[in-house]
C-alpha positions as CSV (number, residue, x, y, z in Angstrom):
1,X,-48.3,-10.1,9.8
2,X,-44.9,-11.1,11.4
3,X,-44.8,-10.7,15.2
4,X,-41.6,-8.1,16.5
5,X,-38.8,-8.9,16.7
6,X,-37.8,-10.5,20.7
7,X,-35.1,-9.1,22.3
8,X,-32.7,-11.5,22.2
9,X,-33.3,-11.4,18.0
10,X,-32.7,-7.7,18.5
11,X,-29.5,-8.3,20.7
12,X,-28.3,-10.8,18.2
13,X,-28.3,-9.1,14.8
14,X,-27.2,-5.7,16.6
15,X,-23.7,-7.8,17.7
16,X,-23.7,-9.1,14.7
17,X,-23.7,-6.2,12.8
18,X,-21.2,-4.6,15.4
19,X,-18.8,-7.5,15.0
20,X,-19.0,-7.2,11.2
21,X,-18.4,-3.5,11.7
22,X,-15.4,-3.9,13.9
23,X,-14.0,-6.6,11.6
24,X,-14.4,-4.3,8.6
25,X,-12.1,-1.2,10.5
26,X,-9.2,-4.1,11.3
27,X,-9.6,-4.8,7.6
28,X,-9.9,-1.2,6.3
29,X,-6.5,-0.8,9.1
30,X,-4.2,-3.5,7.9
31,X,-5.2,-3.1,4.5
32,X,-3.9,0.5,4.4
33,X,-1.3,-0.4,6.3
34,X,-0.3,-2.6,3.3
35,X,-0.4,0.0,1.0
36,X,1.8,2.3,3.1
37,X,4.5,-0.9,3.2
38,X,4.1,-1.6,7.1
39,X,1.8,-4.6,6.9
40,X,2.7,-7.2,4.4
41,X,-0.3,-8.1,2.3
42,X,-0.1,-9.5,-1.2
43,X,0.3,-8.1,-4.2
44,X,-3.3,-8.5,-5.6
45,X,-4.9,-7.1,-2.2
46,X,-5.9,-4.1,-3.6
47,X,-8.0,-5.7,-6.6
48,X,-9.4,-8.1,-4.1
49,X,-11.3,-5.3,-2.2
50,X,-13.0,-4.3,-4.9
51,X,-14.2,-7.8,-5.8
52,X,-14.8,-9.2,-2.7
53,X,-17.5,-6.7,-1.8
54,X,-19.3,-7.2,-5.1
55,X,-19.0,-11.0,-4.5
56,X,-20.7,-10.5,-0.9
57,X,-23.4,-8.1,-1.6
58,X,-24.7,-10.6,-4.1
59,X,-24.8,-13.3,-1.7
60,X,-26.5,-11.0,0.7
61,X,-29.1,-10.2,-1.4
62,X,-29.4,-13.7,-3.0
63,X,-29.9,-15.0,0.7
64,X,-32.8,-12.1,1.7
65,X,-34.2,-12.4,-1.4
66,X,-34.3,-16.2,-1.2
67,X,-35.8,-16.2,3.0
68,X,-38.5,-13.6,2.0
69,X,-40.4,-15.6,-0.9
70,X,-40.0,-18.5,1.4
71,X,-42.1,-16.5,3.7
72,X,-39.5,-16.1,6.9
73,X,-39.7,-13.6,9.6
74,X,-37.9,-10.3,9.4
75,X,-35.4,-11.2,11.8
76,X,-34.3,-14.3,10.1
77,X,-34.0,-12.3,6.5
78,X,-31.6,-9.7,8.0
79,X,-29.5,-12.6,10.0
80,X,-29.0,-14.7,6.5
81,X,-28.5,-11.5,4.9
82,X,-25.8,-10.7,7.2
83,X,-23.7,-13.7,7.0
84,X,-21.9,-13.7,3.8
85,X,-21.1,-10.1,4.8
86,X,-20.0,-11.3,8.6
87,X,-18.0,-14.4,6.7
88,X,-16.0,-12.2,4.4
89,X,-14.8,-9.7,7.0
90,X,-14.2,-12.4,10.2
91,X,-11.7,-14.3,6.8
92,X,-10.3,-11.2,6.0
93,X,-9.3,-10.4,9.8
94,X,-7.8,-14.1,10.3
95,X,-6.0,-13.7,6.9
96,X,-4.4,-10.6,6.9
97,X,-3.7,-10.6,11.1
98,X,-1.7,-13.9,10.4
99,X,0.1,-11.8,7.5
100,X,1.4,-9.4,10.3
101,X,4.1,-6.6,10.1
102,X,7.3,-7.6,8.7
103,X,6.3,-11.4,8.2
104,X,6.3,-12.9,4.7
């Protein structure tokens, strides 16, 4: 039996999760943008939603899966299975934000 979670685990994966939550709406925002012709994305932006999230989900669940047979707290499962989620989105941001309206 694992011990709860402390409170700074608790503050830590619930900022975490908000962070990759905020990310996602810039994301979700620029993206549509793009599609409306006001944010200048690339032309294969729209396939790579799609895939991306596939790729992500996997890795999520390869990295819980993987800290759960190796026996790890609860806490440290749902931070590993957070990062490739929390990678993709803080990329995405960066990437399309430096895309920008009207640049190239």
């Amino acid at each position: 039996m694992y011990p709860m979670m402390t409170p700074m685990q608790m503050f830590s994966l619930s900022f975490k999760t908000g962070m990759i939550l905020m990310e996602a709406q810039m994301v979700i925002g620029m993206r549509m943008l793009g599609m409306m012709g006001m944010w200048c994305v690339t032309p294969s932006e729209t396939a790579r939603m799609s895939s991306e999230k596939v790729a992500a989900v996997g890795q999520s669940a390869v990295a819980a899966s993987q800290a759960a047979l190796a026996g790890k707290p609860p806490a440290a499962i749902a931070d590993l299975a957070l990062k490739p989620i929390a990678r993709r989105t803080r990329s995405n941001v960066k990437r399309l934000a430096a895309r920008g309206p009207g640049k190239p």
